[in-house]
N, C-alpha and C positions, 0 to 999 in steps of 0.2 A: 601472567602470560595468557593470552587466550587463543584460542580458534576460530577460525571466519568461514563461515559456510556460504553459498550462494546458490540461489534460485532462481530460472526464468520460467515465469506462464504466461501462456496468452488465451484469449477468448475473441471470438470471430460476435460482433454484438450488429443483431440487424437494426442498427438506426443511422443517421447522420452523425458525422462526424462532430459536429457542432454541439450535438445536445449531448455525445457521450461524453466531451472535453466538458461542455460546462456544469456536467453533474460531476464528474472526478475531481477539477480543479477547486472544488467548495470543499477543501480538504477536510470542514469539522464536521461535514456529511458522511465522515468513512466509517464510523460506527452500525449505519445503518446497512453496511454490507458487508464491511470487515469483523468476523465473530469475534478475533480476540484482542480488537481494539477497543476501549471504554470511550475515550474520550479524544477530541482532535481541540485544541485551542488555541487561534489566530491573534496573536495581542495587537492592538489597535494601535496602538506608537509601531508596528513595525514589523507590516505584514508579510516580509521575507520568511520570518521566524515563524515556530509552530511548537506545538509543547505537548505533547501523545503520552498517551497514557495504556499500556497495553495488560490485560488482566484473563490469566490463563491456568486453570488448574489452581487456583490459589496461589501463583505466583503472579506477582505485581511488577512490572517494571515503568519506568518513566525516561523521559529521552528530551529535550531538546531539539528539532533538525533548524538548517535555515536549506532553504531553496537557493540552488549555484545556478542553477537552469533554468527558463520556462518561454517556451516557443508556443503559442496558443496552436490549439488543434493538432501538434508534433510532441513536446516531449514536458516533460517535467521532473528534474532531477535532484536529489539532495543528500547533504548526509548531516548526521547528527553532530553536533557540538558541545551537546554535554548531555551526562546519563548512559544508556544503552547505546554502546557504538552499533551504527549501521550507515546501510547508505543503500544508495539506487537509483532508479529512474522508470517511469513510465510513459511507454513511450506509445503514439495514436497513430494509424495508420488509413488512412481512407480508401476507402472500396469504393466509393458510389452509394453503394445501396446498405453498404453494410461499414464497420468499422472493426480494426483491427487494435486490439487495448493487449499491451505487452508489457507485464510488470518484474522488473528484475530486481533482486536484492540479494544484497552481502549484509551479515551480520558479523558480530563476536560472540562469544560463547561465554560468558565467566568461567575463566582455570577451575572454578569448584562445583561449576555441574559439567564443566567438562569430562570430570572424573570421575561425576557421578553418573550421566547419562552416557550411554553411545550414541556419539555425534550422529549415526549413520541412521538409527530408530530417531533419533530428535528432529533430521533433516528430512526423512520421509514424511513426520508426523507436521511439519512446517511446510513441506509441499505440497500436501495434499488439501491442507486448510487454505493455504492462498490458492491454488487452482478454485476450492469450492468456493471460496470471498470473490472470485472475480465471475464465476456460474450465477453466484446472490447477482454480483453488479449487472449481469447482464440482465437478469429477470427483473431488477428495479427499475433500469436504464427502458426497455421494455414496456413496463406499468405506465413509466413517466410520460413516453411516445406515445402509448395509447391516451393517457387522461392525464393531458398536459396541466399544470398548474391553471 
């Protein structure tokens, strides 16, 4: 049996909307802002699918998601299908000048660090690293407006 914990952050990013959507949506880009993701991998037969790799304190996990959602510039949702249950959506909001990036997620917990951790220390230490991974995306999102490819 496990436990599901859920998170929302968001980050106010001064660019278009456009450029913040098409650096988020290059999902195997997420390493480069997400600390405790290693790896994002798209397979080419069937780019619903995505296969993550998240590596954290010497704990490893691996996951599966497929993509149930994706409205370009609005939302992108999914949950996993095998591996590490989770799920979520991030969703884009346009200011004009600025953009709104709002990342939510539910996870499970394994019953056996459920019981070793308090979910309550594990959830704050999980909140605080996606609030700082979406601080990273902004500051990349940022770099990229300035000195565009």
């Amino acid at each position: 049996m496990a436990d599901w914990l859920e998170h929302s952050v968001q980050v106010e990013v001064e660019a278009p909307i456009e450029l913040v959507w098409s650096l988020w949506s290059d999902l195997e880009q997420m390493p480069r802002w997400m600390k405790w993701i290693e790896s994002v991998k798209i397979p080419e037969d069937n780019p619903e699918l995505s296969i993550w790799t998240l590596n954290t304190g010497g704990l490893q996990f691996s996951w599966k998601s497929r993509i149930l959602k994706m409205i370009p510039n609005q939302i992108i949702q999914w949950e996993s299908i095998d591996g590490l249950p989770n799920q979520g959506a991030i969703r884009f909001y346009d200011r004009k000048e600025s953009s709104i990036v709002k990342l939510s997620i539910s996870y499970a917990i394994p019953g056996i660090l459920g019981k070793i951790m308090d979910n309550l220390f594990l959830g704050r230490a999980v909140e605080s690293t996606i609030k700082a991974d979406l601080e990273r995306f902004r500051e990349y999102a940022l770099k990229v407006k300035s000195n565009p490819f």
